[in-house]
N, CA, C and O atoms as CSV, one atom per row, in Angstrom:
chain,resi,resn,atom,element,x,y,z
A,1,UNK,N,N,-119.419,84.481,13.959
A,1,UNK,CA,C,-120.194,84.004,15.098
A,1,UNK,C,C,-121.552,84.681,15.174
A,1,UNK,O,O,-122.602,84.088,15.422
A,2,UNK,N,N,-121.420,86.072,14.919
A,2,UNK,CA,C,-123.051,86.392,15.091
A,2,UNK,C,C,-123.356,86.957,16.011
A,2,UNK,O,O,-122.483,87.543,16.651
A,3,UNK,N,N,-124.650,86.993,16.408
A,3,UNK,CA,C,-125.098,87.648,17.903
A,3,UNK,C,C,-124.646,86.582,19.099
A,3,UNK,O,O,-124.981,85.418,19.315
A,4,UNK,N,N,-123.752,87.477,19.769
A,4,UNK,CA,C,-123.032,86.985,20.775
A,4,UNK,C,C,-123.942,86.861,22.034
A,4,UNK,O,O,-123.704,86.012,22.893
A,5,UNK,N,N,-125.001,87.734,22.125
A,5,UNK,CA,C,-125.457,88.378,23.596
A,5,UNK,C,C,-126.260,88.917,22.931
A,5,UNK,O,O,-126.227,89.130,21.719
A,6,UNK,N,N,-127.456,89.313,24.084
A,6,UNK,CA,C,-128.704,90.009,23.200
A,6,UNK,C,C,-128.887,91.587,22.760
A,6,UNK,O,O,-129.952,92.085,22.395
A,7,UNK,N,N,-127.484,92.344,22.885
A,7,UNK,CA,C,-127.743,93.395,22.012
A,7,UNK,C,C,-125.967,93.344,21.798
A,7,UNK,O,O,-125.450,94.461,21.822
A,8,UNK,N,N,-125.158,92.344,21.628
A,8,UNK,CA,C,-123.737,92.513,21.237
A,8,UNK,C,C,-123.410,91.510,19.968
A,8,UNK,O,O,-123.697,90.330,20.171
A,9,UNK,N,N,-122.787,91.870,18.557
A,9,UNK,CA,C,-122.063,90.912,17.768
A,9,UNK,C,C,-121.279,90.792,17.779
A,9,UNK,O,O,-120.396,91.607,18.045
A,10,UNK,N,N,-121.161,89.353,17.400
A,10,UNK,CA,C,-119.082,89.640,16.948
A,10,UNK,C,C,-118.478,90.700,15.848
A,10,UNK,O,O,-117.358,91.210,15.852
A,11,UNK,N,N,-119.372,90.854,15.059
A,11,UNK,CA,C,-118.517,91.934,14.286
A,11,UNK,C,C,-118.356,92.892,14.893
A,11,UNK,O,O,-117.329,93.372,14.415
A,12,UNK,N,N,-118.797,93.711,15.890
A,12,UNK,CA,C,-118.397,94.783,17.090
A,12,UNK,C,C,-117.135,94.654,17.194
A,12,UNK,O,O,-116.426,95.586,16.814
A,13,UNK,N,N,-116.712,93.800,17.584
A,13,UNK,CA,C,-115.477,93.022,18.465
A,13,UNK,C,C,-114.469,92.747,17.373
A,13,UNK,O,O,-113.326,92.669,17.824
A,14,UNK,N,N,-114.555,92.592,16.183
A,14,UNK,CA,C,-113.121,92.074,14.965
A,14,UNK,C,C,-112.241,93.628,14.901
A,14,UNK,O,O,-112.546,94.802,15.109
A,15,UNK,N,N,-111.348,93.098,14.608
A,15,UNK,CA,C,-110.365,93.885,14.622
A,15,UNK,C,C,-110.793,94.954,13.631
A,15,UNK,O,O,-111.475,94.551,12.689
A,16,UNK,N,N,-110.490,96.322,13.687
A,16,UNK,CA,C,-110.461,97.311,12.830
A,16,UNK,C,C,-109.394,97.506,11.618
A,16,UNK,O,O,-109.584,98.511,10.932
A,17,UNK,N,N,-108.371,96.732,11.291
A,17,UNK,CA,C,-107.781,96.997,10.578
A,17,UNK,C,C,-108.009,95.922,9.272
A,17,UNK,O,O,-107.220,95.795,8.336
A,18,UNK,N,N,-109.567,95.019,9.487
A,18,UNK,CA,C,-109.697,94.794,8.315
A,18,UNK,C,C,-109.801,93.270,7.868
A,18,UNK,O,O,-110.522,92.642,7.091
A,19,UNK,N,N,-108.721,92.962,8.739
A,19,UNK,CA,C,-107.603,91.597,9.064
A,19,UNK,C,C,-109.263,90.339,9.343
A,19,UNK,O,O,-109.055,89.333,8.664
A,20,UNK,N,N,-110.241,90.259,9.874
A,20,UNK,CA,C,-110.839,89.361,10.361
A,20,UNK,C,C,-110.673,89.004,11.708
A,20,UNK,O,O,-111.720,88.629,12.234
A,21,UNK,N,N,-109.894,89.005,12.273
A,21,UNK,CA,C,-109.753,88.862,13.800
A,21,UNK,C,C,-110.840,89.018,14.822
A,21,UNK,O,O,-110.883,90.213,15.117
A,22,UNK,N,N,-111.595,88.444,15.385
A,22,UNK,CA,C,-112.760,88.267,16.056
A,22,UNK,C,C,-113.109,87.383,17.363
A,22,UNK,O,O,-114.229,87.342,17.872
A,23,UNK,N,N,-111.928,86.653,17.841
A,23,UNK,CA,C,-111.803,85.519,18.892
A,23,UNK,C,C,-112.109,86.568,19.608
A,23,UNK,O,O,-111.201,87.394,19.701
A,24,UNK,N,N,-113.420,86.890,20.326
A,24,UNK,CA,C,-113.640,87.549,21.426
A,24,UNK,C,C,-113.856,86.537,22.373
A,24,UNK,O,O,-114.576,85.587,22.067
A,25,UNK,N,N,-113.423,86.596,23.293
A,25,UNK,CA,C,-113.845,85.760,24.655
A,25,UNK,C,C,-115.212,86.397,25.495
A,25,UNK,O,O,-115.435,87.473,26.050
A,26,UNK,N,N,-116.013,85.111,25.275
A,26,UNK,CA,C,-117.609,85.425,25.811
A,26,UNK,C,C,-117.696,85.707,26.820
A,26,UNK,O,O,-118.813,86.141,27.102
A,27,UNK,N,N,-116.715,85.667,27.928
A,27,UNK,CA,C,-117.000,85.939,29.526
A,27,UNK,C,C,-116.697,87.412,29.547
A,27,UNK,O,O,-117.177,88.161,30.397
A,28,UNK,N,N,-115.688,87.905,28.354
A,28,UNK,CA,C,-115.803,89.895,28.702
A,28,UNK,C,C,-117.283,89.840,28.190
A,28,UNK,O,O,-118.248,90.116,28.902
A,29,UNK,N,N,-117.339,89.561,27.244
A,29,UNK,CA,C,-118.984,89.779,26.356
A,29,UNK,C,C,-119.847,89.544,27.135
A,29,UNK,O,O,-120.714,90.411,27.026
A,30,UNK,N,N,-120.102,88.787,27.920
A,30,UNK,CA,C,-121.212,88.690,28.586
A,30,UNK,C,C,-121.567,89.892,30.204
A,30,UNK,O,O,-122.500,90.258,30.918
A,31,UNK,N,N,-120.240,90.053,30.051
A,31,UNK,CA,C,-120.086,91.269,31.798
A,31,UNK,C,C,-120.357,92.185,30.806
A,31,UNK,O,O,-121.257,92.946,31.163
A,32,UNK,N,N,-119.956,92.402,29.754
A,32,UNK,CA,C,-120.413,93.675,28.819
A,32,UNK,C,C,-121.648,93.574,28.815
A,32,UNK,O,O,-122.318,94.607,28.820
A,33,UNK,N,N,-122.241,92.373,28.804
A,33,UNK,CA,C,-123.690,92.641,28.320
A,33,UNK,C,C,-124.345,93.000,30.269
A,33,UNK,O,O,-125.123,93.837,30.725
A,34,UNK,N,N,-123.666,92.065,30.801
A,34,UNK,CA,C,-124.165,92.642,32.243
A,34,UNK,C,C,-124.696,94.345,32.523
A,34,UNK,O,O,-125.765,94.831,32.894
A,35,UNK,N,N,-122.976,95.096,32.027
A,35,UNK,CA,C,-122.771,96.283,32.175
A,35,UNK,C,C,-124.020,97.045,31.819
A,35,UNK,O,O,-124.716,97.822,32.473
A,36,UNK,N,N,-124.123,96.433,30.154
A,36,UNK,CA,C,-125.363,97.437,29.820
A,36,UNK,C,C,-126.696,97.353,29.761
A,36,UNK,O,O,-127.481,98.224,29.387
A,37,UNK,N,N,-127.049,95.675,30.356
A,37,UNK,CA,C,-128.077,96.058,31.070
A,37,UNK,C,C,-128.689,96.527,32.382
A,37,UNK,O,O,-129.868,96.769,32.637
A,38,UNK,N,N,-127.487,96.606,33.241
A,38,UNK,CA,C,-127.853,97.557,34.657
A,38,UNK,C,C,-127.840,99.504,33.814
A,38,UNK,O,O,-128.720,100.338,34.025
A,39,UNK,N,N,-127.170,99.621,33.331
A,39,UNK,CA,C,-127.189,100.920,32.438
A,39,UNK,C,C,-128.537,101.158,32.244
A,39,UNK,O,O,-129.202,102.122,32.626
A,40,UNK,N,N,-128.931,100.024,31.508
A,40,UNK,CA,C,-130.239,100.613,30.377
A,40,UNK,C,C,-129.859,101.216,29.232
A,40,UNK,O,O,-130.690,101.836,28.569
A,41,UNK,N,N,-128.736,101.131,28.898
A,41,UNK,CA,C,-127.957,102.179,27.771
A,41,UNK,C,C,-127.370,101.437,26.870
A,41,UNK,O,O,-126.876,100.451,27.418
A,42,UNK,N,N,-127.158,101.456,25.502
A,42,UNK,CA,C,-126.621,101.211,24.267
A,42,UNK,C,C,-125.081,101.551,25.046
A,42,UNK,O,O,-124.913,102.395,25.927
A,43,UNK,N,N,-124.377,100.943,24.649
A,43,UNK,CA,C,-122.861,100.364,24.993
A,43,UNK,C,C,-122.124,100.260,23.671
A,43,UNK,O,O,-122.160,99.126,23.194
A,44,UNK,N,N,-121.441,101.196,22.938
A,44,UNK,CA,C,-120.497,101.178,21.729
A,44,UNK,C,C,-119.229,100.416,22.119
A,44,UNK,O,O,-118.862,100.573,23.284
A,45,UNK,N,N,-118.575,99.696,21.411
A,45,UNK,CA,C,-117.608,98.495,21.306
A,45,UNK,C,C,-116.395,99.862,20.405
A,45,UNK,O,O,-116.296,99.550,19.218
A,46,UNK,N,N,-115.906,100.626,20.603
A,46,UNK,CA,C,-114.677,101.593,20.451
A,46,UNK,C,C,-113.355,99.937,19.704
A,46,UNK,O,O,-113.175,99.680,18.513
A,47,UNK,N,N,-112.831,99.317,20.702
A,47,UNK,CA,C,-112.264,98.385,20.099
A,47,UNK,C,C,-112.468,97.120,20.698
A,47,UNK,O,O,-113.114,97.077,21.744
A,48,UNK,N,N,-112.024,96.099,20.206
A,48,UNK,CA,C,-111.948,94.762,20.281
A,48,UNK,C,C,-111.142,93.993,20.340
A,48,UNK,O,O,-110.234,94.091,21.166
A,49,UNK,N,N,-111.206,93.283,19.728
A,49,UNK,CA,C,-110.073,92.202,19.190
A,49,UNK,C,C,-109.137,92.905,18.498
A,49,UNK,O,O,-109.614,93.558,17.571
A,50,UNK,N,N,-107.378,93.024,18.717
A,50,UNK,CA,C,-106.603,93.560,17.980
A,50,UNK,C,C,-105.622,92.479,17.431
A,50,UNK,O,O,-105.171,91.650,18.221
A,51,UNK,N,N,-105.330,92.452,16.333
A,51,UNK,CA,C,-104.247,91.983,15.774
A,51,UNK,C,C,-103.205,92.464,16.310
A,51,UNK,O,O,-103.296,93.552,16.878
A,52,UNK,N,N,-101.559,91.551,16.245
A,52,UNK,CA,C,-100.305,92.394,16.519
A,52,UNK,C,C,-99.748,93.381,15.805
A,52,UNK,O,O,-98.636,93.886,15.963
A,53,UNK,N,N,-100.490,93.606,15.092
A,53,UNK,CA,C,-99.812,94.652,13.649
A,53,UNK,C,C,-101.278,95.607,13.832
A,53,UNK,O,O,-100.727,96.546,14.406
A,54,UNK,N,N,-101.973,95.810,13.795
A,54,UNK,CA,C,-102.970,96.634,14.383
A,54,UNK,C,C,-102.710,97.157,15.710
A,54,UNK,O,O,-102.476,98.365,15.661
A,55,UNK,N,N,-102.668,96.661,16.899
A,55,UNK,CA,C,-102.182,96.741,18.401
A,55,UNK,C,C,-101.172,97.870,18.316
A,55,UNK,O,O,-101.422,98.973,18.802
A,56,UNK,N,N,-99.493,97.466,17.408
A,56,UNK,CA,C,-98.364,98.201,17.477
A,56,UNK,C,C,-99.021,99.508,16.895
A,56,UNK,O,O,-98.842,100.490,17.616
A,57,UNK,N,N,-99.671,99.709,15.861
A,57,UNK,CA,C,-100.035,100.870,14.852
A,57,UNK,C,C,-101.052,101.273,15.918
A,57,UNK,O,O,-100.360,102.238,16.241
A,58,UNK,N,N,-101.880,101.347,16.571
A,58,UNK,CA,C,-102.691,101.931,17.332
A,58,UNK,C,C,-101.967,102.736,18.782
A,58,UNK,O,O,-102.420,103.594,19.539
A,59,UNK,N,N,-100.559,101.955,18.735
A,59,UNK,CA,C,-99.701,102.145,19.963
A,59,UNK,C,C,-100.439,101.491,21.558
A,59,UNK,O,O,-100.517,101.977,22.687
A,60,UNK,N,N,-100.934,100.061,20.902
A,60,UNK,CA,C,-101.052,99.223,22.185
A,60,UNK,C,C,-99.919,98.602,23.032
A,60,UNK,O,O,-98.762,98.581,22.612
A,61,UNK,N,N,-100.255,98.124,24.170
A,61,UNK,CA,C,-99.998,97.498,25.136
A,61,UNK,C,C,-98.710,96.601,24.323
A,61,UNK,O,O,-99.088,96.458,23.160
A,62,UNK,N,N,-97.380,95.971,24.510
A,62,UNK,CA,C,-96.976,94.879,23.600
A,62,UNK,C,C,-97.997,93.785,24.126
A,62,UNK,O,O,-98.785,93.335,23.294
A,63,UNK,N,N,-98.052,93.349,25.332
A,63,UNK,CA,C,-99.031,92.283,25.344
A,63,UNK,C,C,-100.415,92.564,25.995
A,63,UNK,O,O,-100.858,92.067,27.030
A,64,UNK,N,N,-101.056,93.549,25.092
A,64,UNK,CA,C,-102.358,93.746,25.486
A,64,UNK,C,C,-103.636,92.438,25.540
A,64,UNK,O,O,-103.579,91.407,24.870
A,65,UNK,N,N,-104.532,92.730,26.318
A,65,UNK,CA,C,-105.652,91.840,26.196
A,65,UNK,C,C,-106.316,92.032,25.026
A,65,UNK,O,O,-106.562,90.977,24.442
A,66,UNK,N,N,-106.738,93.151,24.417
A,66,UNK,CA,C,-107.121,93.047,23.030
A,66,UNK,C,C,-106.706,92.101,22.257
A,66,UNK,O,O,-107.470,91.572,21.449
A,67,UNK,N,N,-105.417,91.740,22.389
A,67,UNK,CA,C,-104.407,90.661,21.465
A,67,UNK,C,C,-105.419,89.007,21.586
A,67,UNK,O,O,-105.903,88.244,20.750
A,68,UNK,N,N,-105.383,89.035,22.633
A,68,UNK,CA,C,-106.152,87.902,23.688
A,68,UNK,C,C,-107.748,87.928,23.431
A,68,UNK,O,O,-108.601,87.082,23.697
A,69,UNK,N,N,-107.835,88.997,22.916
A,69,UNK,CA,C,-110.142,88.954,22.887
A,69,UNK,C,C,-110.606,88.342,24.029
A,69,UNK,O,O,-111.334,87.370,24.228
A,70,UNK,N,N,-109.715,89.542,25.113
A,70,UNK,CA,C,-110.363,89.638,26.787
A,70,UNK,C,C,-110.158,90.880,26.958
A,70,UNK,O,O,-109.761,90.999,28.117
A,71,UNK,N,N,-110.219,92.204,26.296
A,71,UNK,CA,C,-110.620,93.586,26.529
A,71,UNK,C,C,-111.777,94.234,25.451
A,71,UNK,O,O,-112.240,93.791,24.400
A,72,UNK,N,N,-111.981,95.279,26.083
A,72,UNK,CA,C,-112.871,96.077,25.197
A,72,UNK,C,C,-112.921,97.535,25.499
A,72,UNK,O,O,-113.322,97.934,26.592
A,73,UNK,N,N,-112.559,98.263,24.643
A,73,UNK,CA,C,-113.053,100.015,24.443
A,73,UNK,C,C,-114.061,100.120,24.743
A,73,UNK,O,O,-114.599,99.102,24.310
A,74,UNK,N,N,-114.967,100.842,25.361
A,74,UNK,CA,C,-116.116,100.990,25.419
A,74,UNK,C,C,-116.768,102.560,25.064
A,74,UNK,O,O,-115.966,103.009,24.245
A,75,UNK,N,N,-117.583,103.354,25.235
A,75,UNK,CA,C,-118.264,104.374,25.788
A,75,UNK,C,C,-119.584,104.546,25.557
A,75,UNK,O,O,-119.838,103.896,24.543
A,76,UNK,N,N,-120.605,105.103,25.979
A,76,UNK,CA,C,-121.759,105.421,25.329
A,76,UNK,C,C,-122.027,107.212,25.518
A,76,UNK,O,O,-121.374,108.067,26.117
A,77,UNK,N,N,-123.106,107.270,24.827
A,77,UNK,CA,C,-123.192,108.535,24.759
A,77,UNK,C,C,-123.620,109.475,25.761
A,77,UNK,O,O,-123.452,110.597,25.282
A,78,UNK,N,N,-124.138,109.560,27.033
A,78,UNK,CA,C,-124.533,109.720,27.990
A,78,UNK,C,C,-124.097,109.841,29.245
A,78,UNK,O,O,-124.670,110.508,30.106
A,79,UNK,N,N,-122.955,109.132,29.420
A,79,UNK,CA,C,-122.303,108.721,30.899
A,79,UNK,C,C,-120.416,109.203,30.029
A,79,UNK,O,O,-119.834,108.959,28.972
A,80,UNK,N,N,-120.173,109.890,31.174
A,80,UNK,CA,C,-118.557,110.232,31.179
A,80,UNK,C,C,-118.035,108.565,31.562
A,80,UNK,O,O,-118.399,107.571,32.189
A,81,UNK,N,N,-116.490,109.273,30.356
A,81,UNK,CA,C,-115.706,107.935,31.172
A,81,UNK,C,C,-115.879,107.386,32.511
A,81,UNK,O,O,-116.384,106.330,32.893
A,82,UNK,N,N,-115.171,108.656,33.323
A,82,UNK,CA,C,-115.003,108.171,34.402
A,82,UNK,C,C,-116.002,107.483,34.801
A,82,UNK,O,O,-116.002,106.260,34.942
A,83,UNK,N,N,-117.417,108.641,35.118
A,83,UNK,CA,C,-118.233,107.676,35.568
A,83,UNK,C,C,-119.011,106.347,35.119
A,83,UNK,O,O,-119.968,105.824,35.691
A,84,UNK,N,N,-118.299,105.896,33.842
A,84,UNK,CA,C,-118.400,104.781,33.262
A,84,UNK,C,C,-117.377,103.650,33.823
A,84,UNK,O,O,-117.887,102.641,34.311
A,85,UNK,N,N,-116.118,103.749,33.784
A,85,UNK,CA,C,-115.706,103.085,34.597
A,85,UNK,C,C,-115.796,103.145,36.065
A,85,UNK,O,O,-115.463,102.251,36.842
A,86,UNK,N,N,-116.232,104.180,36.328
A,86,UNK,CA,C,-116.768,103.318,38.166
A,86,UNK,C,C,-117.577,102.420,38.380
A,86,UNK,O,O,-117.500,101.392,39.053
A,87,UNK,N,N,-118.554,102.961,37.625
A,87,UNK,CA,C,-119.845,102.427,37.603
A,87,UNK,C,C,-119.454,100.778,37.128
A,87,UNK,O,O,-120.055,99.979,37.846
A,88,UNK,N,N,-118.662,100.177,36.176
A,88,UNK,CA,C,-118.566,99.070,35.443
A,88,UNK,C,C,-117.404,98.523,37.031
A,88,UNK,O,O,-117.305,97.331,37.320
A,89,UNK,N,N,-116.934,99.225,37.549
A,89,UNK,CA,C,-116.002,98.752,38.948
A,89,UNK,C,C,-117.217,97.992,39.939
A,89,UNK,O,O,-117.346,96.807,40.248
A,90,UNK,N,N,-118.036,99.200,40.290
A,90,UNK,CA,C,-118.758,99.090,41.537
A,90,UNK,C,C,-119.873,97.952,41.081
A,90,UNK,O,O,-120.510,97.450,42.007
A,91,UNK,N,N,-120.121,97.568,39.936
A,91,UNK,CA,C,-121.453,97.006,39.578
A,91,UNK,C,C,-120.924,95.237,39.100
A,91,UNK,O,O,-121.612,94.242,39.327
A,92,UNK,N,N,-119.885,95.233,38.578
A,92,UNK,CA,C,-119.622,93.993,37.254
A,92,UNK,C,C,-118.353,93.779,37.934
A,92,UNK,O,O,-117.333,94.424,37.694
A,93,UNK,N,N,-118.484,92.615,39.005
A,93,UNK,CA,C,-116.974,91.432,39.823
A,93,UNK,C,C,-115.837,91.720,38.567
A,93,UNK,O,O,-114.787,92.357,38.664
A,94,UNK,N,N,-116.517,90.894,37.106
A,94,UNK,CA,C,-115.031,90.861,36.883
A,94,UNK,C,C,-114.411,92.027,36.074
A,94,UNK,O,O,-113.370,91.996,35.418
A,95,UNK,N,N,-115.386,93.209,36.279
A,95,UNK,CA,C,-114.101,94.371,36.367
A,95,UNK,C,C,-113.875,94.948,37.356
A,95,UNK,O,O,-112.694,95.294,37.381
A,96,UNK,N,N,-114.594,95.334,38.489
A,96,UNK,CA,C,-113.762,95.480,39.549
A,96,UNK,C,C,-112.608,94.774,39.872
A,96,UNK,O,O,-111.679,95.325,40.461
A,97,UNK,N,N,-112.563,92.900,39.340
A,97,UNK,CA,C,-110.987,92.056,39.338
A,97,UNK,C,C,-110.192,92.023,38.004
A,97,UNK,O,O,-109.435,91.166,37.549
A,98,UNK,N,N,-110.633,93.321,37.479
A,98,UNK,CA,C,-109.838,92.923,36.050
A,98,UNK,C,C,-109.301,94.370,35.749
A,98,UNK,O,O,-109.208,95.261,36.593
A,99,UNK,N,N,-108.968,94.468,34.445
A,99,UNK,CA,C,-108.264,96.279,33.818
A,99,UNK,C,C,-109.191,96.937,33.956
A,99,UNK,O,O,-110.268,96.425,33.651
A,100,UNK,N,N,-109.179,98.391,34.489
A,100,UNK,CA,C,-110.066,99.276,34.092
A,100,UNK,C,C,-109.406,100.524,33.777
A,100,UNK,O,O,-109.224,101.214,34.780
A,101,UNK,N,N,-109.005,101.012,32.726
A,101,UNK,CA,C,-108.463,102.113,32.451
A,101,UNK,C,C,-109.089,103.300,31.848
A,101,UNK,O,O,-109.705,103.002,30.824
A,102,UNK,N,N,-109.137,104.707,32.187
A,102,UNK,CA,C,-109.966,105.873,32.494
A,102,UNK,C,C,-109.062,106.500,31.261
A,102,UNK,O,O,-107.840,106.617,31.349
A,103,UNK,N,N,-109.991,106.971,29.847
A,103,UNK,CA,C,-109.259,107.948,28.931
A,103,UNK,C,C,-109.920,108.789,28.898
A,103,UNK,O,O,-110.956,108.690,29.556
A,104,UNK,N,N,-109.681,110.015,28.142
A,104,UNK,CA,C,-110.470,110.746,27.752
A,104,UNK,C,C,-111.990,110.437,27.119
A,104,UNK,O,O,-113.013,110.434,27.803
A,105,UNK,N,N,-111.955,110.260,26.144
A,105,UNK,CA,C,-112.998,109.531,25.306
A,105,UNK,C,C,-113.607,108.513,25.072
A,105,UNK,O,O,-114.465,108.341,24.207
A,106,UNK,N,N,-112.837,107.116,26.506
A,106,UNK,CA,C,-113.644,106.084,26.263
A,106,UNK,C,C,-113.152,105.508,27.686
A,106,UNK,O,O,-112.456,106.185,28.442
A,107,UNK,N,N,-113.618,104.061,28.014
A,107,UNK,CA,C,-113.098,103.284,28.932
A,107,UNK,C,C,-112.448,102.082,28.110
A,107,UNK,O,O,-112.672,101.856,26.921
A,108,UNK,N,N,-111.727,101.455,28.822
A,108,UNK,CA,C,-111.223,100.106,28.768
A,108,UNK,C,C,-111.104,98.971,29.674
A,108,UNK,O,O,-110.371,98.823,30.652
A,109,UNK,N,N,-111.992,98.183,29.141
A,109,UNK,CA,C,-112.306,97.143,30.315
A,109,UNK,C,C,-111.440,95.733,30.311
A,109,UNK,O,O,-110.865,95.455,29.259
A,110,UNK,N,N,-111.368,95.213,30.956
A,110,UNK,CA,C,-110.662,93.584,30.438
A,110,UNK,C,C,-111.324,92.773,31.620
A,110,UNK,O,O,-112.137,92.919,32.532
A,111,UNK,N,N,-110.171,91.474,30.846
A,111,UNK,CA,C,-110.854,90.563,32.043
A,111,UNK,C,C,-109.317,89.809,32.655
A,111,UNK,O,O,-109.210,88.607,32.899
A,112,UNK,N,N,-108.383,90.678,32.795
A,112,UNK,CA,C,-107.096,90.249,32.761
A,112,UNK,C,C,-106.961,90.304,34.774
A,112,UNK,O,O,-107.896,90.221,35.569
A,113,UNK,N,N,-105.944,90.416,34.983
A,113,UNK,CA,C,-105.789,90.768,36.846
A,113,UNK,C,C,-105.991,92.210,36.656
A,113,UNK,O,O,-106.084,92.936,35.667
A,114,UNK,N,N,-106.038,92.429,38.219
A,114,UNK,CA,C,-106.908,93.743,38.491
A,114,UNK,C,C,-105.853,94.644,38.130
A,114,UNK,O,O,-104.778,94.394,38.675
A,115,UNK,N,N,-105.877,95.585,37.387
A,115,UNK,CA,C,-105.002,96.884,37.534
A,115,UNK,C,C,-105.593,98.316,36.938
A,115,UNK,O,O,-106.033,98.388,35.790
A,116,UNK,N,N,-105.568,99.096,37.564
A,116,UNK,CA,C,-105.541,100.201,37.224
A,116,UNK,C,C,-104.891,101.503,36.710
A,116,UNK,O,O,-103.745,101.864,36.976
A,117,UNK,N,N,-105.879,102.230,35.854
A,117,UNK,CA,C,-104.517,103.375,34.916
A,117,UNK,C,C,-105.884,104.490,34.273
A,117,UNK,O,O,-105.609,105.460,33.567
């Protein structure tokens, strides 16, 4: 697919294990792109699109949104998780109505129902 958004590709978004997997759904992509232009900040894509055999080996979700190419890993270099996912709560509807989960080293956003972790 290419340039998805004006600083996001699909190859960001294909699965890491190699496989081709890339069905990202444009409505996370585009709140992503929302995200980082209220930021002003370069926005790293951590993961994407997961295969089911990638997903299990990473120790995902059994039915994660990654599976679906309606989540995304995120972080950038500058802003803590946390205050990366607040900030992507308080700023971008559909993650404040969607996953937002707080790790150490990155966020995880979706576009699934609201839950938190």
């Amino acid at each position: 697919m290419g340039q998805l958004t004006k600083n996001f590709r699909s190859e960001e978004f294909a699965c890491r294990c190699g496989c081709g997997y890339d069905d990202i759904n444009l409505e996370l992509v585009r709140n992503l792109q929302k995200l980082r232009d209220l930021l002003g900040k370069p926005v790293r894509i951590i993961s994407g699109c997961r295969c089911e055999s990638h997903n299990a080996a990473v120790g995902g979700a059994p039915n994660s949104f990654h599976m679906k190419g309606k989540a995304a890993d995120i972080t950038t270099k500058t802003i803590s998780p946390g205050a990366l996912a607040d900030y992507a709560e308080d700023h971008i509807p559909a993650f404040e109505n969607g996953g937002v989960g707080r790790y150490r080293g990155f966020v995880h956003l979706d576009i699934g129902p609201k839950r938190r972790w």
